[in-house]
mmCIF file as gemmi writes it, N, C-alpha and C atoms, coordinates in Angstrom:
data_model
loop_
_atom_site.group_PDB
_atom_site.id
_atom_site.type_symbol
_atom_site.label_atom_id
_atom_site.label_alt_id
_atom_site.label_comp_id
_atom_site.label_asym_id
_atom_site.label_entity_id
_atom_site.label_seq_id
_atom_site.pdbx_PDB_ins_code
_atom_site.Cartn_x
_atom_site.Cartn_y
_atom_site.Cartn_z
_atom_site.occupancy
_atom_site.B_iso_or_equiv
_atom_site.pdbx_formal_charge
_atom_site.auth_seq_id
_atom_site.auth_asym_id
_atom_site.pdbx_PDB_model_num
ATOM 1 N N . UNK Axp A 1 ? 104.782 51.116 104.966 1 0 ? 1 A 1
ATOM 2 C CA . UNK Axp A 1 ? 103.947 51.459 103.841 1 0 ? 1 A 1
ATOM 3 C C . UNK Axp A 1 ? 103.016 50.274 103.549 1 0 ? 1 A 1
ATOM 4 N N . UNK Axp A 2 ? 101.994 50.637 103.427 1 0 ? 2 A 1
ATOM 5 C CA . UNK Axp A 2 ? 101.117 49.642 103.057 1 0 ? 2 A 1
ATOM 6 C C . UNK Axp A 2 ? 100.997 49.103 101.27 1 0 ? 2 A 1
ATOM 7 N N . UNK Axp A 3 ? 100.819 47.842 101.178 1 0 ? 3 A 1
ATOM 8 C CA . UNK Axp A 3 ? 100.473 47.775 100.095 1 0 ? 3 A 1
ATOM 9 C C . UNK Axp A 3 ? 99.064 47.439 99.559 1 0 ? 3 A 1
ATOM 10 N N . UNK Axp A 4 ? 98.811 48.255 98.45 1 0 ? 4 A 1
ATOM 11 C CA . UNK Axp A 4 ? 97.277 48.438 97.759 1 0 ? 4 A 1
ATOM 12 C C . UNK Axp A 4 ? 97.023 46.955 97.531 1 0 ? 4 A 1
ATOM 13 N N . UNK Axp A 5 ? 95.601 46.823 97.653 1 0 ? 5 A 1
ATOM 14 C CA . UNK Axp A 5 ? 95.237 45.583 96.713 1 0 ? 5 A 1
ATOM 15 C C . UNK Axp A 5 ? 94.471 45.946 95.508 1 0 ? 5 A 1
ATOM 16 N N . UNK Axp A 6 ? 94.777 45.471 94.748 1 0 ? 6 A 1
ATOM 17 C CA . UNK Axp A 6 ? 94.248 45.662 93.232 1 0 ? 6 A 1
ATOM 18 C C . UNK Axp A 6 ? 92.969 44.587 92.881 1 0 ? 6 A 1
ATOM 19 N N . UNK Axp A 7 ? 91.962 45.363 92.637 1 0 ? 7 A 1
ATOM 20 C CA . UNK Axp A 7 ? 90.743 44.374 92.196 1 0 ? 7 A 1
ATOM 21 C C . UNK Axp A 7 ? 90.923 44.02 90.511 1 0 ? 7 A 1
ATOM 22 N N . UNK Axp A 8 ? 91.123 42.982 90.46 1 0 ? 8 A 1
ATOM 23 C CA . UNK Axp A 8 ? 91.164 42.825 89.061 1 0 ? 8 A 1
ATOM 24 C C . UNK Axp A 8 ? 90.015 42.363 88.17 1 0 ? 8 A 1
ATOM 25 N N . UNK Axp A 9 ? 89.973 42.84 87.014 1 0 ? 9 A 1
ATOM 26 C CA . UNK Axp A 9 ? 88.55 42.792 86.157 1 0 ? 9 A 1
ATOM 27 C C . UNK Axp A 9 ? 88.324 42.009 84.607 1 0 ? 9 A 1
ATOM 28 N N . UNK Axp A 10 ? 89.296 40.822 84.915 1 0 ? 10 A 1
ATOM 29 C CA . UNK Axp A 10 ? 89.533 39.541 83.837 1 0 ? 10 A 1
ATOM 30 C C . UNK Axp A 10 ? 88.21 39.466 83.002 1 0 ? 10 A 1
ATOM 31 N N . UNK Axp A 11 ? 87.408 38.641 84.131 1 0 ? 11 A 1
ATOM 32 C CA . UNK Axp A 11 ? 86.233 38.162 83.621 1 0 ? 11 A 1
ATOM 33 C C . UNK Axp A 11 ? 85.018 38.648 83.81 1 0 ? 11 A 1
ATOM 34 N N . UNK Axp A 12 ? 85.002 40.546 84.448 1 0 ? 12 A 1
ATOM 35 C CA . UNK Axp A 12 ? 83.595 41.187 84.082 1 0 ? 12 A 1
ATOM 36 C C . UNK Axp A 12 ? 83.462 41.137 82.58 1 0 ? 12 A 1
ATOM 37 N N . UNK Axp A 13 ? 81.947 41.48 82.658 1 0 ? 13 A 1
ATOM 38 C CA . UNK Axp A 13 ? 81.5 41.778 81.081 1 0 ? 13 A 1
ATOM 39 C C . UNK Axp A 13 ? 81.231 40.659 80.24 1 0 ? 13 A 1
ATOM 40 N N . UNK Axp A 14 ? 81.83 39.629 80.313 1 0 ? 14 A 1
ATOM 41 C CA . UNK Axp A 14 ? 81.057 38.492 79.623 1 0 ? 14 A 1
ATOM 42 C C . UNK Axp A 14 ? 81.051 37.466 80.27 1 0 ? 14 A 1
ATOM 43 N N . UNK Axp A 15 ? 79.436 36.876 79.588 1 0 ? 15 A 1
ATOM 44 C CA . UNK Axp A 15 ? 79.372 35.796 80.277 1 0 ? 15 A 1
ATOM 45 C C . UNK Axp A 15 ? 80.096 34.85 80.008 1 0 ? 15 A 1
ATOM 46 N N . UNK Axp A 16 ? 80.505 34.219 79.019 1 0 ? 16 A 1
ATOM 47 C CA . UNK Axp A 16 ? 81.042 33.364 78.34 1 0 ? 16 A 1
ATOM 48 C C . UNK Axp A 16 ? 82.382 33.14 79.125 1 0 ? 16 A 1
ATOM 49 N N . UNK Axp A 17 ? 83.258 34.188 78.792 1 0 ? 17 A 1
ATOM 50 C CA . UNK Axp A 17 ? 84.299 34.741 79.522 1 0 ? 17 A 1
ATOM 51 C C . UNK Axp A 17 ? 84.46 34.133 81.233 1 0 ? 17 A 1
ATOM 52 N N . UNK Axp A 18 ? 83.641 34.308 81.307 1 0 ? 18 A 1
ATOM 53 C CA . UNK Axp A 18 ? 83.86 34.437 82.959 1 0 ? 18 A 1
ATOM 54 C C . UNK Axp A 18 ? 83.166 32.983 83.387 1 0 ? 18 A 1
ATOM 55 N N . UNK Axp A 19 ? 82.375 31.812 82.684 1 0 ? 19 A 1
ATOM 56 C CA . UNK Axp A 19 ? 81.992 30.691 82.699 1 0 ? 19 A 1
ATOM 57 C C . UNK Axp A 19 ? 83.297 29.958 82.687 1 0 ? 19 A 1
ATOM 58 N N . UNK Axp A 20 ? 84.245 30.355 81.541 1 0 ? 20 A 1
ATOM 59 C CA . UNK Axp A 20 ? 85.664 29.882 81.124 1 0 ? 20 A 1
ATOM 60 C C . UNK Axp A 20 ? 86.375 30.109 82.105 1 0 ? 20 A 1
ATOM 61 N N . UNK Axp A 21 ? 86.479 31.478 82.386 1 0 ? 21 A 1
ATOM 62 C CA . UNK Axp A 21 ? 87.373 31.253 83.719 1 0 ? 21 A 1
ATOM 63 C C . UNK Axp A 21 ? 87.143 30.812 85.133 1 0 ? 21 A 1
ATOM 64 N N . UNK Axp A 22 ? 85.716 30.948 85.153 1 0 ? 22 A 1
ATOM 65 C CA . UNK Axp A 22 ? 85.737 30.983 86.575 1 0 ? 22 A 1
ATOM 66 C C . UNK Axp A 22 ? 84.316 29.328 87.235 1 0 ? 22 A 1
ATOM 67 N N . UNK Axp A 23 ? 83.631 29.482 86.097 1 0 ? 23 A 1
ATOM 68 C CA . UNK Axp A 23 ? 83.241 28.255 85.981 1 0 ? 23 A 1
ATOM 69 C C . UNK Axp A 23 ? 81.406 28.582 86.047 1 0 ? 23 A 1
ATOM 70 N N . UNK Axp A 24 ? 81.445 30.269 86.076 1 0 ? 24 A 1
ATOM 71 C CA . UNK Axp A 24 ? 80 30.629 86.41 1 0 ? 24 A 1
ATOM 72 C C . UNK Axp A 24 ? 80.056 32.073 86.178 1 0 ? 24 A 1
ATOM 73 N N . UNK Axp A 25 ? 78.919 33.079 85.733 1 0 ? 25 A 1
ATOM 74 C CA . UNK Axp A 25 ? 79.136 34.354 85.382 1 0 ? 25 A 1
ATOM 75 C C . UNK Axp A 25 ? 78.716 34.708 86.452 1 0 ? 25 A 1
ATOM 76 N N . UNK Axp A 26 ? 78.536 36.704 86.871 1 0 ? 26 A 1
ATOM 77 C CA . UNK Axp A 26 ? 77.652 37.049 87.32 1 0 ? 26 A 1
ATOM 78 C C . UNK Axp A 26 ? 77.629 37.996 86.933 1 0 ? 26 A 1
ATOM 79 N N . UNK Axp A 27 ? 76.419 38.65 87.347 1 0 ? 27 A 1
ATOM 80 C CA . UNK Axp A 27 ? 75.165 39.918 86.576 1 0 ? 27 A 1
ATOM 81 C C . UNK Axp A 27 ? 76.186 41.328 86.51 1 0 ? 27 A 1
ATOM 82 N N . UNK Axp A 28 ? 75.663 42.088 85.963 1 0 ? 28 A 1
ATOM 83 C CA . UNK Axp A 28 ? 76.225 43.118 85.667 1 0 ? 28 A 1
ATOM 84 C C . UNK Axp A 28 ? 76.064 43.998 87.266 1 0 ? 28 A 1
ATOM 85 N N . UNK Axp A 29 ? 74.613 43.894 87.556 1 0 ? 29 A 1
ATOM 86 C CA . UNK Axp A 29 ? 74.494 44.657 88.674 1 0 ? 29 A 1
ATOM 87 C C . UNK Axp A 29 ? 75.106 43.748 90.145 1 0 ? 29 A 1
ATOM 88 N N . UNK Axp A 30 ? 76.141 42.697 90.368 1 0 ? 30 A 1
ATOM 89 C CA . UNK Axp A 30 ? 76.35 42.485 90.691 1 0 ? 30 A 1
ATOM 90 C C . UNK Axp A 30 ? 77.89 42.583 90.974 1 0 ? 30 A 1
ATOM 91 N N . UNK Axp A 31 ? 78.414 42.917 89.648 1 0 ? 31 A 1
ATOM 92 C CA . UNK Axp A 31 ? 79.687 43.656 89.161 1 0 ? 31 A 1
ATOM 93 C C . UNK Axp A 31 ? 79.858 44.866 89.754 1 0 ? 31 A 1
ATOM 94 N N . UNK Axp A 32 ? 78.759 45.983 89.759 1 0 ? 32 A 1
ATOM 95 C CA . UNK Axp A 32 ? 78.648 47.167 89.836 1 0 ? 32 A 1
ATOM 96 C C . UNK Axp A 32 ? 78.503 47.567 91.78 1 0 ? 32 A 1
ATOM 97 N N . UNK Axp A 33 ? 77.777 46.544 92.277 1 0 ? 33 A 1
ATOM 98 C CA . UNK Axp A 33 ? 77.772 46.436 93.361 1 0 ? 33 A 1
ATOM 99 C C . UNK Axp A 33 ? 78.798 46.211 93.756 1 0 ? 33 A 1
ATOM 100 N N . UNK Axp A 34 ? 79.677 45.537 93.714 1 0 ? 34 A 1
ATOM 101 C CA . UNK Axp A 34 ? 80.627 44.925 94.376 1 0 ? 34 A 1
ATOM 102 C C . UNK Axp A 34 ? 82.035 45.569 93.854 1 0 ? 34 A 1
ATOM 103 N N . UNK Axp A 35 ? 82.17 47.124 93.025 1 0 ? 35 A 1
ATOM 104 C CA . UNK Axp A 35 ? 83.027 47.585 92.507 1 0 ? 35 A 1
ATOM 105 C C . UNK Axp A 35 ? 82.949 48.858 93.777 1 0 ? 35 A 1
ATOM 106 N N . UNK Axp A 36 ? 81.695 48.985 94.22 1 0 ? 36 A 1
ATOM 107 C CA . UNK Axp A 36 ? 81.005 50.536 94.988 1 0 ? 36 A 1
ATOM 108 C C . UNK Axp A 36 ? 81.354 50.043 96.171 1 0 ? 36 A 1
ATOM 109 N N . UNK Axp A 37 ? 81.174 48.742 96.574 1 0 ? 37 A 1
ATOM 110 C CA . UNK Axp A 37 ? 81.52 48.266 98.19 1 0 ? 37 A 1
ATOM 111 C C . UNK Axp A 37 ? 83.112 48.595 98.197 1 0 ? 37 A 1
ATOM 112 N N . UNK Axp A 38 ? 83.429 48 97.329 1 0 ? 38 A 1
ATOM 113 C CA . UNK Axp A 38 ? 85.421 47.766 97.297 1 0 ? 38 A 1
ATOM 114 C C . UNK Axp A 38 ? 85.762 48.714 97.493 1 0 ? 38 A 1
ATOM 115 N N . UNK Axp A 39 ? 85.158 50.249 96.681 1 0 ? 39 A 1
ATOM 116 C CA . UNK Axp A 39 ? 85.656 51.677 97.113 1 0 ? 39 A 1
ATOM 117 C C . UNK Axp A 39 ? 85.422 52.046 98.391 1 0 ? 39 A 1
ATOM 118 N N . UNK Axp A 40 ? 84.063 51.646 98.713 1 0 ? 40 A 1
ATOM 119 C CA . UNK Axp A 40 ? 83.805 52.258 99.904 1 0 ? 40 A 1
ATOM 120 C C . UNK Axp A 40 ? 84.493 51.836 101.349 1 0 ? 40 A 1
ATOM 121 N N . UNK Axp A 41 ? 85.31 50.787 100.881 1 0 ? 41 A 1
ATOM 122 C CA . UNK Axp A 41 ? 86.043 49.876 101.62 1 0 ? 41 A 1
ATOM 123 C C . UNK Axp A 41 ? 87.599 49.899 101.648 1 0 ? 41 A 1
ATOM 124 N N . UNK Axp A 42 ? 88.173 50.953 100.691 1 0 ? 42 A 1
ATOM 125 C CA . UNK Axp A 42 ? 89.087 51.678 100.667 1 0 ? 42 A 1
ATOM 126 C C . UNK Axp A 42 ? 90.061 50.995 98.752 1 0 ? 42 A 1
ATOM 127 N N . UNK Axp A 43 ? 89.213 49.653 98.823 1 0 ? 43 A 1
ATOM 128 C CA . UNK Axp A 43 ? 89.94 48.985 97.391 1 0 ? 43 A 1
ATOM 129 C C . UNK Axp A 43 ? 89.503 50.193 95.939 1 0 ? 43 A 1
ATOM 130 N N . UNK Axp A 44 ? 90.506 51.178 96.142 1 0 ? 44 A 1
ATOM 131 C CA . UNK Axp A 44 ? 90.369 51.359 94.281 1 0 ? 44 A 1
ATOM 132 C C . UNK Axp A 44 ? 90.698 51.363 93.602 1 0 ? 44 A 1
ATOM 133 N N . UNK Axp A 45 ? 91.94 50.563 93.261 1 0 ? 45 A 1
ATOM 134 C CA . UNK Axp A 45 ? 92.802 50.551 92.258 1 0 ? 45 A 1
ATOM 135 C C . UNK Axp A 45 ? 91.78 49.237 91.206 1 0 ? 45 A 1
ATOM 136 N N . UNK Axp A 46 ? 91.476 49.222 90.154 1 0 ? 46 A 1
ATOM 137 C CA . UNK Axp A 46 ? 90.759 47.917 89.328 1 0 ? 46 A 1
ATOM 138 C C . UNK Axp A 46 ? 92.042 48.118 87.956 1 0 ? 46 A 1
ATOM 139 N N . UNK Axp A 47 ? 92.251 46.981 87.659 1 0 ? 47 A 1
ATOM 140 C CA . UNK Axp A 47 ? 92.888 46.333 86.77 1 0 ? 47 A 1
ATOM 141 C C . UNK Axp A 47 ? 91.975 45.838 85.54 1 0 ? 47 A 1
ATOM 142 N N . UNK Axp A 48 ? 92.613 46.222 84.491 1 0 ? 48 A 1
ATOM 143 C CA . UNK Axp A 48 ? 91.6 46.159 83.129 1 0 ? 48 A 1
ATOM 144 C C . UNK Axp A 48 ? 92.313 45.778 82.029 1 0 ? 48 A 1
ATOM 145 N N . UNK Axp A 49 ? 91.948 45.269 80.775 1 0 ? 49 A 1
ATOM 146 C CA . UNK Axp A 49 ? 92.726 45.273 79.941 1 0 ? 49 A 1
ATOM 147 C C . UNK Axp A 49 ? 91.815 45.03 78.594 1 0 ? 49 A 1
ATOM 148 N N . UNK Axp A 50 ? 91.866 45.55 77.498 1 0 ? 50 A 1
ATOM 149 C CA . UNK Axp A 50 ? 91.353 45.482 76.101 1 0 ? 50 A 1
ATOM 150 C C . UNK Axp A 50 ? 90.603 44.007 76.29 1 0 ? 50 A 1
ATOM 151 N N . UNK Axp A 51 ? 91.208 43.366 76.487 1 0 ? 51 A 1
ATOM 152 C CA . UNK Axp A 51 ? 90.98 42.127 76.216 1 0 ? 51 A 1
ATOM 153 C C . UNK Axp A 51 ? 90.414 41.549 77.716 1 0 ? 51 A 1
ATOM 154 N N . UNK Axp A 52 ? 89.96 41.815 78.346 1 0 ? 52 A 1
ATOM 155 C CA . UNK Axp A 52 ? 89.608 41.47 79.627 1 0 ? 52 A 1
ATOM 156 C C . UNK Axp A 52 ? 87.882 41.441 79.325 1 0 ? 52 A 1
ATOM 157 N N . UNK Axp A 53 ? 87.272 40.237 79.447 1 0 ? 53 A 1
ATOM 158 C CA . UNK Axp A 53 ? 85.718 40.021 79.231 1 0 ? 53 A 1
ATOM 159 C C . UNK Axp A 53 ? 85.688 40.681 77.95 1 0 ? 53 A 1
ATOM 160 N N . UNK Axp A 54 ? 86.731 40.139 76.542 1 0 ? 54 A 1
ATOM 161 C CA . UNK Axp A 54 ? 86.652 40.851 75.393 1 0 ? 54 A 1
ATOM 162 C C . UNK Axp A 54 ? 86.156 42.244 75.507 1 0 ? 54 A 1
ATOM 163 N N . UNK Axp A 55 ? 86.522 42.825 75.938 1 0 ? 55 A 1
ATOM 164 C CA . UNK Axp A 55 ? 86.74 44.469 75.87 1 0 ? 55 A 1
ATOM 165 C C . UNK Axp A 55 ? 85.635 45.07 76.809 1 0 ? 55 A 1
ATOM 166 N N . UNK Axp A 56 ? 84.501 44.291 77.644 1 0 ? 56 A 1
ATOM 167 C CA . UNK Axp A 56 ? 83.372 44.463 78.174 1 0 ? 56 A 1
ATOM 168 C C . UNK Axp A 56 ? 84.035 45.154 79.572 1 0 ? 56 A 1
ATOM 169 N N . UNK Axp A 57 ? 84.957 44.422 80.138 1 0 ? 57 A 1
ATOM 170 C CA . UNK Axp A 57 ? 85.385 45.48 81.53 1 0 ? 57 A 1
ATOM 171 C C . UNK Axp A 57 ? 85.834 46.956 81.517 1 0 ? 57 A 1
ATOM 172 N N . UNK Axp A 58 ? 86.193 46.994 80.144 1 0 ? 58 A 1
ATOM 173 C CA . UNK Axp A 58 ? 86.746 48.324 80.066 1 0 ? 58 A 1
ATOM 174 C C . UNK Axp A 58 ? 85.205 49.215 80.364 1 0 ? 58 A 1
ATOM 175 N N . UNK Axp A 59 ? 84.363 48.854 79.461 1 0 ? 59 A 1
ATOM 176 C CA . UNK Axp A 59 ? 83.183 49.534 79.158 1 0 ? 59 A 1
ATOM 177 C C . UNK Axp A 59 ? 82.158 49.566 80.544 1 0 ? 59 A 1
ATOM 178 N N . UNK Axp A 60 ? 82.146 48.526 81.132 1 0 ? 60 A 1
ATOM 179 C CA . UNK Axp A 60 ? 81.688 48.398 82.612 1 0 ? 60 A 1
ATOM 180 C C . UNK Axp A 60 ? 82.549 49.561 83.802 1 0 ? 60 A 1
ATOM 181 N N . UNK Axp A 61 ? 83.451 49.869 83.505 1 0 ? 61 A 1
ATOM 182 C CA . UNK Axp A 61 ? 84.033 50.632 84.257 1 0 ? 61 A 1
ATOM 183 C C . UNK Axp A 61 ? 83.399 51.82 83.987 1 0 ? 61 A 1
ATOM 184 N N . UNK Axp A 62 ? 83.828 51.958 82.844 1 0 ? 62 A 1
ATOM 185 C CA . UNK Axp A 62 ? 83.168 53.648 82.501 1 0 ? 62 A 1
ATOM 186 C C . UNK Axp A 62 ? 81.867 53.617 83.16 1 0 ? 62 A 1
ATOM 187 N N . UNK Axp A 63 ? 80.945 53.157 82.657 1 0 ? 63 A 1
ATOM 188 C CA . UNK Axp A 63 ? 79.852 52.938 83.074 1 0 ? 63 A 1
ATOM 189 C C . UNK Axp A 63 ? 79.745 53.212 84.69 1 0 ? 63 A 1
ATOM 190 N N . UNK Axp A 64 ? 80.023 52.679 85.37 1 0 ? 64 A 1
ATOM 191 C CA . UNK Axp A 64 ? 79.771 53.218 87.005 1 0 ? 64 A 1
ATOM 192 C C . UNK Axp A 64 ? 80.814 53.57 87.927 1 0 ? 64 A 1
ATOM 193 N N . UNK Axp A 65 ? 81.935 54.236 86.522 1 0 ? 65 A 1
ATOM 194 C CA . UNK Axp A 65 ? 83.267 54.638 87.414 1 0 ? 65 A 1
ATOM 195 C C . UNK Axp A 65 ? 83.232 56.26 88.444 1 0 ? 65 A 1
ATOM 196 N N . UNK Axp A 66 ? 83.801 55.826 89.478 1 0 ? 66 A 1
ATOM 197 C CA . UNK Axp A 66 ? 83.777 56.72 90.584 1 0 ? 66 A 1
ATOM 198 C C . UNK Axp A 66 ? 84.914 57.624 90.527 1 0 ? 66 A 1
ATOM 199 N N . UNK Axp A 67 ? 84.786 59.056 91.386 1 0 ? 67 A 1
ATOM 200 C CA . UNK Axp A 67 ? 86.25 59.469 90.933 1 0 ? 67 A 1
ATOM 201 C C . UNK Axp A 67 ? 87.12 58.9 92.04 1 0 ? 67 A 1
ATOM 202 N N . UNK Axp A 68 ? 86.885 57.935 92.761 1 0 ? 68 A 1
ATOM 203 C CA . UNK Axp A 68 ? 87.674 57.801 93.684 1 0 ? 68 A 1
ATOM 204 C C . UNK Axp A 68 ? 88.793 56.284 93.022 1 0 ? 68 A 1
ATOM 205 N N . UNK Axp A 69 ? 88.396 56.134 91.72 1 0 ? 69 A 1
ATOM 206 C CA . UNK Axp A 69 ? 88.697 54.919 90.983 1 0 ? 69 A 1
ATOM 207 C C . UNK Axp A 69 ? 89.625 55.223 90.445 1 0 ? 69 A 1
ATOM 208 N N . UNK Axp A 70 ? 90.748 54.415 90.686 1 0 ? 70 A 1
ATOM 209 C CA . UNK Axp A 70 ? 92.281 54.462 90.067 1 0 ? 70 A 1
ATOM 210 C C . UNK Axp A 70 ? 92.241 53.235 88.816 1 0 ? 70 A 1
ATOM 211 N N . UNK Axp A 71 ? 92.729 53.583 88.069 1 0 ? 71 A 1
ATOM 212 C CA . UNK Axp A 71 ? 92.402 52.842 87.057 1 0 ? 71 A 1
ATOM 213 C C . UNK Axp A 71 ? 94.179 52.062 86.556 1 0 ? 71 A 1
ATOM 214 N N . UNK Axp A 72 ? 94.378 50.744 86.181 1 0 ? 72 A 1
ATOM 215 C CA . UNK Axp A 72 ? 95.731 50.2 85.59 1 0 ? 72 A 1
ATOM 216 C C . UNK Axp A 72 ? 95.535 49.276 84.757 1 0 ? 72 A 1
ATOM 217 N N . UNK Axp A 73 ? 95.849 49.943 83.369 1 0 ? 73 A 1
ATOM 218 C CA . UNK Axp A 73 ? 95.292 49.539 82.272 1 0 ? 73 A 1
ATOM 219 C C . UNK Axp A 73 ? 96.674 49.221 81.131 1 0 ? 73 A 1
ATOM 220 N N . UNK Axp A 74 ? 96.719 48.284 80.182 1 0 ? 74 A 1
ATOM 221 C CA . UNK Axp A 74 ? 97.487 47.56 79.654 1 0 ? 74 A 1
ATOM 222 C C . UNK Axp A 74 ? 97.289 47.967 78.336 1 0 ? 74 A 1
ATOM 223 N N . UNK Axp A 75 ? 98.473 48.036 77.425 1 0 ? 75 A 1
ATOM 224 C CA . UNK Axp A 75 ? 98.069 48.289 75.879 1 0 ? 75 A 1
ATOM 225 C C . UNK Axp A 75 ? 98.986 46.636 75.498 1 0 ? 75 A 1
ATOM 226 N N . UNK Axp A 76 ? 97.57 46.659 74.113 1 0 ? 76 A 1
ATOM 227 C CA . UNK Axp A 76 ? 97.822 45.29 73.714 1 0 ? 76 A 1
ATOM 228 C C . UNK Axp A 76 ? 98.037 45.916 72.36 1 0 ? 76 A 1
ATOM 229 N N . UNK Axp A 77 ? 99.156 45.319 71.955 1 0 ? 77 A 1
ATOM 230 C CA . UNK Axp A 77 ? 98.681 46.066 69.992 1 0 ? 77 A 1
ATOM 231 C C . UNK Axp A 77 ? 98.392 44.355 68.978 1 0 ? 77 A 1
ATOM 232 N N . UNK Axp A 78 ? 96.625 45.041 68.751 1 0 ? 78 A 1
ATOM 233 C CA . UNK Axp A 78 ? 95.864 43.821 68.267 1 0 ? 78 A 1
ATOM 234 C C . UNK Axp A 78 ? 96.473 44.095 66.708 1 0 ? 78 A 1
ATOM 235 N N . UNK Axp A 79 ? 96.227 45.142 66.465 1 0 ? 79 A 1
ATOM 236 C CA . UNK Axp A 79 ? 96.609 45.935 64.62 1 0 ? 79 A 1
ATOM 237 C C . UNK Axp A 79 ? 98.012 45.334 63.903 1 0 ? 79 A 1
ATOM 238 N N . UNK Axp A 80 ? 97.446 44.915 62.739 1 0 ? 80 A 1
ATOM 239 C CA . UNK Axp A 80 ? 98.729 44.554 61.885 1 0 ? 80 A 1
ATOM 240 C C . UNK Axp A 80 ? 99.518 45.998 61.325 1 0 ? 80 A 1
ATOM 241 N N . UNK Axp A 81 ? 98.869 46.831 61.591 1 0 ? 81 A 1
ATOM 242 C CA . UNK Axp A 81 ? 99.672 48.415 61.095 1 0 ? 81 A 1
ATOM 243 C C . UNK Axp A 81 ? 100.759 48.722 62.666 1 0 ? 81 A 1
ATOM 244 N N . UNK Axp A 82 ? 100.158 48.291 63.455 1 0 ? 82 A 1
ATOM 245 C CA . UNK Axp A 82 ? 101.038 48.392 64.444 1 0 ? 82 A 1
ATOM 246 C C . UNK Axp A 82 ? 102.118 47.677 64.95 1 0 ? 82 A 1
ATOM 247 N N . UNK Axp A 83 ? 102.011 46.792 64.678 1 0 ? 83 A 1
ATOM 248 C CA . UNK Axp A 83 ? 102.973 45.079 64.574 1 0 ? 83 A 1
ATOM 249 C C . UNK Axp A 83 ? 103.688 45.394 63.665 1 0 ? 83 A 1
ATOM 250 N N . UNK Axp A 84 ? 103.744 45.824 62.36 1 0 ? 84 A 1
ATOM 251 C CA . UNK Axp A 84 ? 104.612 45.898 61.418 1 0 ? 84 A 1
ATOM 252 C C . UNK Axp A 84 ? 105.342 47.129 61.56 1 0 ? 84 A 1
ATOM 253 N N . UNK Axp A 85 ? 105.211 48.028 62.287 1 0 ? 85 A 1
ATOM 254 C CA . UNK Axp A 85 ? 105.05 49.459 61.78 1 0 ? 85 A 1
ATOM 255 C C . UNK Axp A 85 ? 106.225 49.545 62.989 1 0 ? 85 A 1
ATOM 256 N N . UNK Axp A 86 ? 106.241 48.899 63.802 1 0 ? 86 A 1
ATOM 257 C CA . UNK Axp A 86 ? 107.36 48.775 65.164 1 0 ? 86 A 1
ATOM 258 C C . UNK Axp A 86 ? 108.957 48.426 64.189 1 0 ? 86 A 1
ATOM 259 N N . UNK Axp A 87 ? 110.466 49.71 64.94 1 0 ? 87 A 1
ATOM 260 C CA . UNK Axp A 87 ? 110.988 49.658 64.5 1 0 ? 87 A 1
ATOM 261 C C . UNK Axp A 87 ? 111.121 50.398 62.886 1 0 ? 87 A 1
ATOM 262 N N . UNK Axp A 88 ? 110.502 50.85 62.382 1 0 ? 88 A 1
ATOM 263 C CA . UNK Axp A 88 ? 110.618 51.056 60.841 1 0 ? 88 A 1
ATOM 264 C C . UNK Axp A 88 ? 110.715 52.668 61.097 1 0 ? 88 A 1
């Protein structure tokens, strides 16, 4: 069995973000390019999370998501109604 590789999507969507992590941004249409090669190349699983390029990867996905795009996505609970509300 083979195993998938997962493209992960930390530091799309902001620049800031992705200066911090990675030491340099890049363009949106460079994001988008290189999400269409990965499919076409058999990579579609992308990794996302609320908080990933402050919420910008999520929104970049939608944006030029394919149906061939598997999506693995994380719940963060940011909400104090939800933090408290656990257990009760």
């Amino acid at each position: 069995m083979e195993t998938p590789i997962v493209i992960g999507t930390n530091s799309w969507g902001s620049s800031l973000y992705a200066k911090i992590l990675r030491g340099c941004a890049v363009s949106r249409q460079t994001i988008c390019d290189t999400a269409k090669l990965a499919i076409k190349n058999g990579f579609v699983i992308f990794d996302t999370a609320r908080d990933y390029g402050f919420g910008k990867s999520q929104k970049l996905i939608g944006e030029f998501a394919l149906p061939e795009m598997k999506i693995s996505a994380k719940f963060t609970p940011f909400s104090k109604k939800i933090q408290t509300g656990v257990g009760e």
